[in-house]
N, CA, C and O atoms as a CHARMM CRD file, in Angstrom:
* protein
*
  272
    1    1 UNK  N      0.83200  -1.18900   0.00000 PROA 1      0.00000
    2    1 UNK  CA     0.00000   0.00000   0.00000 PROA 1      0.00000
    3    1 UNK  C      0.87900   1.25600   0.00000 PROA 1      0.00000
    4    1 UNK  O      0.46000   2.28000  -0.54000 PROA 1      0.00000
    5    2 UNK  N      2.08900   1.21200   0.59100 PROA 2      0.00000
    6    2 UNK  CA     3.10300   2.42100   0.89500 PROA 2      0.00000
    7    2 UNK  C      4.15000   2.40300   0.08700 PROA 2      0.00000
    8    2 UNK  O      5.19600   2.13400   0.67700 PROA 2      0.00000
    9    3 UNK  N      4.27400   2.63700  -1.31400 PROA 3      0.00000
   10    3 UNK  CA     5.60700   1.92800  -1.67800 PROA 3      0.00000
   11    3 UNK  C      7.13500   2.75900  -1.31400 PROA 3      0.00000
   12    3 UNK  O      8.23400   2.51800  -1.81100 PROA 3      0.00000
   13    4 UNK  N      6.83900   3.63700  -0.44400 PROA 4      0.00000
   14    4 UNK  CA     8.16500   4.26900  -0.57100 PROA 4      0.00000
   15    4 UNK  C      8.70500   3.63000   0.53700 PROA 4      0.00000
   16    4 UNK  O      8.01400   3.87000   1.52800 PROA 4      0.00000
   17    5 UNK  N     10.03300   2.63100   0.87500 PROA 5      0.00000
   18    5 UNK  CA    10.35700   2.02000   2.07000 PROA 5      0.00000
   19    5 UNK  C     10.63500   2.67500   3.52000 PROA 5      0.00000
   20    5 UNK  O     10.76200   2.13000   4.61600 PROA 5      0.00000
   21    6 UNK  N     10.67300   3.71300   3.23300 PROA 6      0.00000
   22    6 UNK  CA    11.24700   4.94900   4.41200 PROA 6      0.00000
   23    6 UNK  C      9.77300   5.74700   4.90800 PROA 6      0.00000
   24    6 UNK  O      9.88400   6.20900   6.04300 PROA 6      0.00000
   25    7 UNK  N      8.90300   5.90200   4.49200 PROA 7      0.00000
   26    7 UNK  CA     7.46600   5.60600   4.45100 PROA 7      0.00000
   27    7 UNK  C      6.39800   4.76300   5.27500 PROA 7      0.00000
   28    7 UNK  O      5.63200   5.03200   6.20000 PROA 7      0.00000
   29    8 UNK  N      6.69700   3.57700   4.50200 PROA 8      0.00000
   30    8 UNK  CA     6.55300   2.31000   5.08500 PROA 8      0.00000
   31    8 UNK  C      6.81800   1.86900   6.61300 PROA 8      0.00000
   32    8 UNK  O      6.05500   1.36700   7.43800 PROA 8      0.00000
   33    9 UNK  N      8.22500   2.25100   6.69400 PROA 9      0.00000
   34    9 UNK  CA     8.57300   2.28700   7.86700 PROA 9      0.00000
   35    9 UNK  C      8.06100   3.25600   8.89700 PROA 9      0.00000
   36    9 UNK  O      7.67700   2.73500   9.94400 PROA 9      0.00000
   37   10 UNK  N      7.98900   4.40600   8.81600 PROA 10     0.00000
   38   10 UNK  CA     7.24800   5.79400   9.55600 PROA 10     0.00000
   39   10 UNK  C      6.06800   5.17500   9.69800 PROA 10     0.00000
   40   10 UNK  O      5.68000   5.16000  10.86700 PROA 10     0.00000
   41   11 UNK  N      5.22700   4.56000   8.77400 PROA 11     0.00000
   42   11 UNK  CA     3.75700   4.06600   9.18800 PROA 11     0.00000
   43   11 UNK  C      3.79200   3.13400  10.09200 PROA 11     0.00000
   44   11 UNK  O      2.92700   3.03900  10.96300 PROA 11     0.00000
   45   12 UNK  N      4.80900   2.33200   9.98300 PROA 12     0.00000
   46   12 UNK  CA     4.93600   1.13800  10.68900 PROA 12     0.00000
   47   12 UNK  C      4.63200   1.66300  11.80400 PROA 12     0.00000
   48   12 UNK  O      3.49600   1.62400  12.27600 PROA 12     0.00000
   49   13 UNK  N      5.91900   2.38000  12.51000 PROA 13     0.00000
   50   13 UNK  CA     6.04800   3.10000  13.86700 PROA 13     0.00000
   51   13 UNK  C      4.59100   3.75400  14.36000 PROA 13     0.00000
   52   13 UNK  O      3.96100   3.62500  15.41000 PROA 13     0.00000
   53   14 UNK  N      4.44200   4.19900  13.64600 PROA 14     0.00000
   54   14 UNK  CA     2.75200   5.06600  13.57500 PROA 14     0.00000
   55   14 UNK  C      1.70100   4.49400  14.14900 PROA 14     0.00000
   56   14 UNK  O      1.21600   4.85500  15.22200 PROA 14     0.00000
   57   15 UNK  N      1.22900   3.39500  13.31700 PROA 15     0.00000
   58   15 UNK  CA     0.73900   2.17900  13.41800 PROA 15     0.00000
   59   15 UNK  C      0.64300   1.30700  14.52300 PROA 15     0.00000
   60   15 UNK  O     -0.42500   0.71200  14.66700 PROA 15     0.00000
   61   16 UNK  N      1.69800   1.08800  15.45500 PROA 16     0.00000
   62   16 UNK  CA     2.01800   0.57100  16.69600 PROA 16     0.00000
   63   16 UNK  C      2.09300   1.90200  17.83500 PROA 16     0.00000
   64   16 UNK  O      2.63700   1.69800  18.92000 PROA 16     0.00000
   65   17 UNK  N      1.76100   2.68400  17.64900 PROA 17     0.00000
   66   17 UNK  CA     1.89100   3.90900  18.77600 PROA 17     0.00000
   67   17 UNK  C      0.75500   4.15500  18.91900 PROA 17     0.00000
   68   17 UNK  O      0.32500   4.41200  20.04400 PROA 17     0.00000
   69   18 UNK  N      0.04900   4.14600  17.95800 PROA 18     0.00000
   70   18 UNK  CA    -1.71100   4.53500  17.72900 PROA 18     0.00000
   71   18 UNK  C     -2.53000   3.20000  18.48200 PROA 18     0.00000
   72   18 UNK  O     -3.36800   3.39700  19.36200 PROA 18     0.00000
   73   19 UNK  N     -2.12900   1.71300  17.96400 PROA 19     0.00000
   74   19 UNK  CA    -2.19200   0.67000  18.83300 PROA 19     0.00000
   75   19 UNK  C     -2.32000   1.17600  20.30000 PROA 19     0.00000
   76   19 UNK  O     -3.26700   1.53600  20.99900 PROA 19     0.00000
   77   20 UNK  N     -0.79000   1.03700  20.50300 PROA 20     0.00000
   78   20 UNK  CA    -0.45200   1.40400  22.27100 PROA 20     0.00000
   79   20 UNK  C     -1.55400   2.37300  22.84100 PROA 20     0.00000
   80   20 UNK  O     -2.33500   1.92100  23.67800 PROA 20     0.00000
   81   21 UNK  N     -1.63300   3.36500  22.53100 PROA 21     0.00000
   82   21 UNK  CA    -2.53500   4.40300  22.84600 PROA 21     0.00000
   83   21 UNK  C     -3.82600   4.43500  22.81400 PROA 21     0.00000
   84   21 UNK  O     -4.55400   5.24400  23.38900 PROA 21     0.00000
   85   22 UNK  N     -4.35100   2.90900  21.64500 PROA 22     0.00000
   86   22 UNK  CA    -6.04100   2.79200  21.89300 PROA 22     0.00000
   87   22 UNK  C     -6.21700   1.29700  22.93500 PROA 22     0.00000
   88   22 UNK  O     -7.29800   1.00100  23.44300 PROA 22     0.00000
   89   23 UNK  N     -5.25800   0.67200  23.07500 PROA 23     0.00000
   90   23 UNK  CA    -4.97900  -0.49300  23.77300 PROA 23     0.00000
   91   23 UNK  C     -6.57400  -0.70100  24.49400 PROA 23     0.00000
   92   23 UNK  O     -7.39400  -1.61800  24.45900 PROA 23     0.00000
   93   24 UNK  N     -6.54400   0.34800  25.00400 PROA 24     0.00000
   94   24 UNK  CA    -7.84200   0.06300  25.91800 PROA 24     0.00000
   95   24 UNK  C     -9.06000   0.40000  25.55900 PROA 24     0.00000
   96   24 UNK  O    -10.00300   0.51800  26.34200 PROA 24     0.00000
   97   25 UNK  N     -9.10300   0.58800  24.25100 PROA 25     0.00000
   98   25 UNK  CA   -10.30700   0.04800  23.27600 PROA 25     0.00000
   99   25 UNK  C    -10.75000  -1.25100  22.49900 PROA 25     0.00000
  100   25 UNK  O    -11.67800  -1.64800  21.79400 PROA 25     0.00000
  101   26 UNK  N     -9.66400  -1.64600  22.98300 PROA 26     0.00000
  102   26 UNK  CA    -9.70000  -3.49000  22.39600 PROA 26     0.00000
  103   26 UNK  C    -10.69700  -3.90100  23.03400 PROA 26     0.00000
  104   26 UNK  O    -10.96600  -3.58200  24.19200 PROA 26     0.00000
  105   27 UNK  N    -11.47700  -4.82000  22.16200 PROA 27     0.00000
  106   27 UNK  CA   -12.37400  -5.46000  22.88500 PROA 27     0.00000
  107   27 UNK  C    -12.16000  -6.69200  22.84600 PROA 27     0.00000
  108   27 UNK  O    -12.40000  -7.13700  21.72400 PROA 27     0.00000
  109   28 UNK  N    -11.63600  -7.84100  23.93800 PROA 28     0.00000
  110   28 UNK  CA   -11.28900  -9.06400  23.25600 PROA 28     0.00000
  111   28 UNK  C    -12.13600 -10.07300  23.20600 PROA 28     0.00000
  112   28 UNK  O    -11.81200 -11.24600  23.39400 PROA 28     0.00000
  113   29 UNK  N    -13.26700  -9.67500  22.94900 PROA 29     0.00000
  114   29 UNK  CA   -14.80600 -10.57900  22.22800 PROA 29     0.00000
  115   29 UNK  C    -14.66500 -10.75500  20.76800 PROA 29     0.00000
  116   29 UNK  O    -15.39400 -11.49000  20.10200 PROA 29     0.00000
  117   30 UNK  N    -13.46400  -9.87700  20.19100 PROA 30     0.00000
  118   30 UNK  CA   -12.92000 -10.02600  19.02200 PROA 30     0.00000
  119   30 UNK  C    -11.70200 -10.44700  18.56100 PROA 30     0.00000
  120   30 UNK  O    -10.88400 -10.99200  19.30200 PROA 30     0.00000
  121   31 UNK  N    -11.48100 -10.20400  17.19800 PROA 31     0.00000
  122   31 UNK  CA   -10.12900 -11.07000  16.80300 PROA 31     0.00000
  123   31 UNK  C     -8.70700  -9.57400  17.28100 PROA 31     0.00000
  124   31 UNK  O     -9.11300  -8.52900  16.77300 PROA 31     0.00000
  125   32 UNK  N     -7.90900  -9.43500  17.72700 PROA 32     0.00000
  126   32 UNK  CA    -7.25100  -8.41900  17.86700 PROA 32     0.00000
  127   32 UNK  C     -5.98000  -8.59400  16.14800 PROA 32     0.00000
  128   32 UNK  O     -5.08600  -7.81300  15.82200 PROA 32     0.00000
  129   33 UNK  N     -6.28400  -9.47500  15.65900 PROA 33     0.00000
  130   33 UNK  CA    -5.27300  -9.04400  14.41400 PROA 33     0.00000
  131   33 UNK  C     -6.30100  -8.16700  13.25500 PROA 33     0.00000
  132   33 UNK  O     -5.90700  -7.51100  12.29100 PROA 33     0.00000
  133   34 UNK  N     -7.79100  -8.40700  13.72100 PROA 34     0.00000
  134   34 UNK  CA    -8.44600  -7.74100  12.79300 PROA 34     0.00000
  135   34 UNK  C     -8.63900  -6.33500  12.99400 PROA 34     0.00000
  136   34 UNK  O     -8.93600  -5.50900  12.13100 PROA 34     0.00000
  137   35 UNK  N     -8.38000  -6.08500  14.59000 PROA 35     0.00000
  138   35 UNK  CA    -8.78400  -4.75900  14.92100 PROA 35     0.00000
  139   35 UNK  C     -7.66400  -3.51100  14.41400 PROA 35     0.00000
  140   35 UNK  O     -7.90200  -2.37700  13.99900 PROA 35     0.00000
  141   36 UNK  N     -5.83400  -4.50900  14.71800 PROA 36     0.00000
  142   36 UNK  CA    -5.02400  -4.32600  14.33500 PROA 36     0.00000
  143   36 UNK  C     -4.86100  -3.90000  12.99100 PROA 36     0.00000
  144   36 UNK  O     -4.01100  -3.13800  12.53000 PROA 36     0.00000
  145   37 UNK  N     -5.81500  -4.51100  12.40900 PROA 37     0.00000
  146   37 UNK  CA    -5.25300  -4.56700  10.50100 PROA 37     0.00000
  147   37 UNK  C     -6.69700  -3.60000  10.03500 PROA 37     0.00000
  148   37 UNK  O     -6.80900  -3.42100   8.82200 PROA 37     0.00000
  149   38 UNK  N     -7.82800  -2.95700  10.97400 PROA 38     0.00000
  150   38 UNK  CA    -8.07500  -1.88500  10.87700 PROA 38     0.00000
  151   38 UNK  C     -7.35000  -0.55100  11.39800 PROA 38     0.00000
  152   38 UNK  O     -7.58800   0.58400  10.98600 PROA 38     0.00000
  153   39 UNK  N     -6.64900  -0.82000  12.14200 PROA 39     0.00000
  154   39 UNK  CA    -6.17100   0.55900  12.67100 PROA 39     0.00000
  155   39 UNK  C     -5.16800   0.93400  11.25500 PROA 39     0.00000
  156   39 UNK  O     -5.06600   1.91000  10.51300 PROA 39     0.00000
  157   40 UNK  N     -4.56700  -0.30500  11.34100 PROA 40     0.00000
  158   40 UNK  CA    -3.25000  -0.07100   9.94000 PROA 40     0.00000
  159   40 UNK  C     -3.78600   0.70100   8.69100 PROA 40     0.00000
  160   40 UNK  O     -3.39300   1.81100   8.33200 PROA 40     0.00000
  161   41 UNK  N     -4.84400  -0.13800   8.02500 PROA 41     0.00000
  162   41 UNK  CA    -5.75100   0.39100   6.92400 PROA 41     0.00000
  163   41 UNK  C     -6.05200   1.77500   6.80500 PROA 41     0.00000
  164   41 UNK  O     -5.69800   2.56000   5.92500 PROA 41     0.00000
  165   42 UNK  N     -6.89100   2.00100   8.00800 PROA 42     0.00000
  166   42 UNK  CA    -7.42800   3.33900   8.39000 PROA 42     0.00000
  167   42 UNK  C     -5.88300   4.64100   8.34000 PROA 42     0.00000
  168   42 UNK  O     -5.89000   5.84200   8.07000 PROA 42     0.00000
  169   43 UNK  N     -4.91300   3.85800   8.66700 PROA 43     0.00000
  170   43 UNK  CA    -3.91900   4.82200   8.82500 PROA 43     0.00000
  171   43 UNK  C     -3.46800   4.98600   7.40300 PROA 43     0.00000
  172   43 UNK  O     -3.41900   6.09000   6.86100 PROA 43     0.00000
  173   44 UNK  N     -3.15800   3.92300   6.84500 PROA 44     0.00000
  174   44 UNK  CA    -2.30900   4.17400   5.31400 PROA 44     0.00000
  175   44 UNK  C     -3.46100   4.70800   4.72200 PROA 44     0.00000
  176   44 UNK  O     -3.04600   5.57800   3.95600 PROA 44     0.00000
  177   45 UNK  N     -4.72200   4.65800   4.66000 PROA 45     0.00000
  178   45 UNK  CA    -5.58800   5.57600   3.65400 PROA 45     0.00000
  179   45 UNK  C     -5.35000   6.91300   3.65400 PROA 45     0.00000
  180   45 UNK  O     -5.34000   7.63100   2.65500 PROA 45     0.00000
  181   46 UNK  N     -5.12700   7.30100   4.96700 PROA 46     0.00000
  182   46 UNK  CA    -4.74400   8.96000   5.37700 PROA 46     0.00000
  183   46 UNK  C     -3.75900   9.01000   5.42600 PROA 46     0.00000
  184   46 UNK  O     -3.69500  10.05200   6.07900 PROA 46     0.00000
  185   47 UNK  N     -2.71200   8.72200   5.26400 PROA 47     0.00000
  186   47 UNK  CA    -1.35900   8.45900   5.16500 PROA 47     0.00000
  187   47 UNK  C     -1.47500   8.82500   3.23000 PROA 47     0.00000
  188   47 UNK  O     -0.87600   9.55100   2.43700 PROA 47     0.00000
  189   48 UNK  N     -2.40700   8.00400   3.18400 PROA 48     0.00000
  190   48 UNK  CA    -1.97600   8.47700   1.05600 PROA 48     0.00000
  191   48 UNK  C     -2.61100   9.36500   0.71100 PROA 48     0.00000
  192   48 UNK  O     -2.19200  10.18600  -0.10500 PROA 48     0.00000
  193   49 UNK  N     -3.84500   9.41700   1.28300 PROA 49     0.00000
  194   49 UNK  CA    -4.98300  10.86400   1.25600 PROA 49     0.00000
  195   49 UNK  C     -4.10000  12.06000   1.29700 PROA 49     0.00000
  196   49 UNK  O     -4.07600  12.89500   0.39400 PROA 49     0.00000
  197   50 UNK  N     -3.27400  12.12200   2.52800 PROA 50     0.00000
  198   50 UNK  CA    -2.42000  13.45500   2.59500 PROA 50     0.00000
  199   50 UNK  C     -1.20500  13.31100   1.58700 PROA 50     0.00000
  200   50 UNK  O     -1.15500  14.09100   0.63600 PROA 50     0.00000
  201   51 UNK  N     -0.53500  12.65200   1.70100 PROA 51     0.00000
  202   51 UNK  CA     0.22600  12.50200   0.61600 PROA 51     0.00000
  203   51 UNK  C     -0.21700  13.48700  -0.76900 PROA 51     0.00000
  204   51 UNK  O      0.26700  14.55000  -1.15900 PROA 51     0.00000
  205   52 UNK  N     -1.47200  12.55500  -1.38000 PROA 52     0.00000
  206   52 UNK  CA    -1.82000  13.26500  -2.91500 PROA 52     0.00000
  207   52 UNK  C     -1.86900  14.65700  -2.65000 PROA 52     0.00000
  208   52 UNK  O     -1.06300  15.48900  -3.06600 PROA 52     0.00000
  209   53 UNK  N     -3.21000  14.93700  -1.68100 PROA 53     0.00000
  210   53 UNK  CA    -2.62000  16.48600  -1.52900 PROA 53     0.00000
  211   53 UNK  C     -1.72100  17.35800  -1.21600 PROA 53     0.00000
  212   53 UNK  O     -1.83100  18.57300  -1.37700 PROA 53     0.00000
  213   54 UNK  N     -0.52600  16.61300  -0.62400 PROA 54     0.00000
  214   54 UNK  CA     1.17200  17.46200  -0.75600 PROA 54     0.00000
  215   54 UNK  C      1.59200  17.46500  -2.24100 PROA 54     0.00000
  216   54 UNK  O      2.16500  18.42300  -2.76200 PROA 54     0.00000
  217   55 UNK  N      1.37500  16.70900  -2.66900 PROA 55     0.00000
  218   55 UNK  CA     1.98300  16.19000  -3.88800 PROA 55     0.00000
  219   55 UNK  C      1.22300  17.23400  -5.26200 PROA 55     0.00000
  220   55 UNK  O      1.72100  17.71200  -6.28100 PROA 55     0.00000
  221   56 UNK  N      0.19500  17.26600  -4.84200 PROA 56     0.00000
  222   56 UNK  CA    -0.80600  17.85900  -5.55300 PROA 56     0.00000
  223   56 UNK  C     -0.81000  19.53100  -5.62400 PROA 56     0.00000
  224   56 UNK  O     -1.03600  20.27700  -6.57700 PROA 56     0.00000
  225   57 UNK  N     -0.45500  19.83000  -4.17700 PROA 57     0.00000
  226   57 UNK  CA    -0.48300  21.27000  -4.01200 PROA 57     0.00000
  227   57 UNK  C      1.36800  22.10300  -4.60100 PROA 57     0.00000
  228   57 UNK  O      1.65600  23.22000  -5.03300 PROA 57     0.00000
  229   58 UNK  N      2.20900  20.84100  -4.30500 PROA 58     0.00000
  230   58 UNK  CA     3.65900  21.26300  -4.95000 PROA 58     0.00000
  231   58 UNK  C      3.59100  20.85000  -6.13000 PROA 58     0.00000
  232   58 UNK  O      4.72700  20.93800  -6.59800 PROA 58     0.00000
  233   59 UNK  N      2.85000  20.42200  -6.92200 PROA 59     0.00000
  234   59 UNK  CA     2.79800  20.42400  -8.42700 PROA 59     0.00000
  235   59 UNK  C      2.25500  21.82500  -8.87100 PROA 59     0.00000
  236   59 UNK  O      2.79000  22.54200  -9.71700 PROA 59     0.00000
  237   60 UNK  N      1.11600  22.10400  -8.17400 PROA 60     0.00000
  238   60 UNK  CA     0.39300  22.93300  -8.77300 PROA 60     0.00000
  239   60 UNK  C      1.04700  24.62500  -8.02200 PROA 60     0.00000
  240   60 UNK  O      0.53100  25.69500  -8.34700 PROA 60     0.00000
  241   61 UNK  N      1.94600  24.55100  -7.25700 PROA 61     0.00000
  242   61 UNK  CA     2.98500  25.86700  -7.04200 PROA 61     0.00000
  243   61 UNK  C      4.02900  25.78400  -8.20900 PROA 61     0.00000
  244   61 UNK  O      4.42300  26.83100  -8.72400 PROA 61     0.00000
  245   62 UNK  N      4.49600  24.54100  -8.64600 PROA 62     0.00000
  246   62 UNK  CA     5.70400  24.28400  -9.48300 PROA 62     0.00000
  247   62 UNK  C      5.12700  25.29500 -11.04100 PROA 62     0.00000
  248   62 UNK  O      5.78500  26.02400 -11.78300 PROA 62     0.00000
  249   63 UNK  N      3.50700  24.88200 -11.06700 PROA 63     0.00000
  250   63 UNK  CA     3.48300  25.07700 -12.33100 PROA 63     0.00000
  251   63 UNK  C      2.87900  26.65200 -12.36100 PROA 63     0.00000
  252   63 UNK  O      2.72200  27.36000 -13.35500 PROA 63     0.00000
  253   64 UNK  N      2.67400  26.88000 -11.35300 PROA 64     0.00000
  254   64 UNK  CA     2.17300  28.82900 -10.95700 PROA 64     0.00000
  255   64 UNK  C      3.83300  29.10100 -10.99700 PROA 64     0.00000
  256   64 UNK  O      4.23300  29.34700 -12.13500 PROA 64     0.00000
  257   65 UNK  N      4.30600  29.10100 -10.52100 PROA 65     0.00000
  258   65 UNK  CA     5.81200  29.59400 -10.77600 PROA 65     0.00000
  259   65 UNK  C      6.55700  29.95100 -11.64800 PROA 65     0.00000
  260   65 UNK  O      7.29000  30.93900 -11.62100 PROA 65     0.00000
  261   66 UNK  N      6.33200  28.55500 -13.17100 PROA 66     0.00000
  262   66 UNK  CA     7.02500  28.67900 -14.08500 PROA 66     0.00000
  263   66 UNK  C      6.33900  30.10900 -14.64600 PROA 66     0.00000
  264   66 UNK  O      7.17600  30.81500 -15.20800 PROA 66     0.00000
  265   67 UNK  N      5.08000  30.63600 -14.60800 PROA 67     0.00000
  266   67 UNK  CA     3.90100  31.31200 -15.56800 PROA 67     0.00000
  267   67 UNK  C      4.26100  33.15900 -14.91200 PROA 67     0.00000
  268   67 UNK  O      3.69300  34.20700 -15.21700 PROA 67     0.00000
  269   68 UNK  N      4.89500  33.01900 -14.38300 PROA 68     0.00000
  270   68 UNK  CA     5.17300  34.49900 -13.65600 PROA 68     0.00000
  271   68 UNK  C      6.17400  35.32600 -14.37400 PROA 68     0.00000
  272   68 UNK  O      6.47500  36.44100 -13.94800 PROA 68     0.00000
């Protein structure tokens, strides 16, 4: 889902801190690798969500720039 490896890794960390910190929202009437592999999901979507729009907003300065 992340292909940049340095990325990847930052989410990783991310990912397990956000864990730690909801810990006590687990409910264990459930599977905890599923709750896990929602938190992950939920993170890399917004993780790429923001992304496009960095990416999106320094394209679109790059190309106001050249026009001046």
């Amino acid at each position: 889902m992340i292909c940049n490896e340095e990325d990847a890794n930052d989410t990783v960390q991310e990912v397990f801190v956000k864990v730690w910190q909801n810990l006590e929202k687990y409910n264990p009437k459930f599977s905890f690798n599923t709750w896990l592999y929602a938190i992950a999901t939920n993170y890399c979507i917004d993780f790429l969500r923001s992304a496009k729009k960095n990416s999106f907003y320094r394209f679109k300065r790059s190309i106001s720039g050249n026009f001046r």
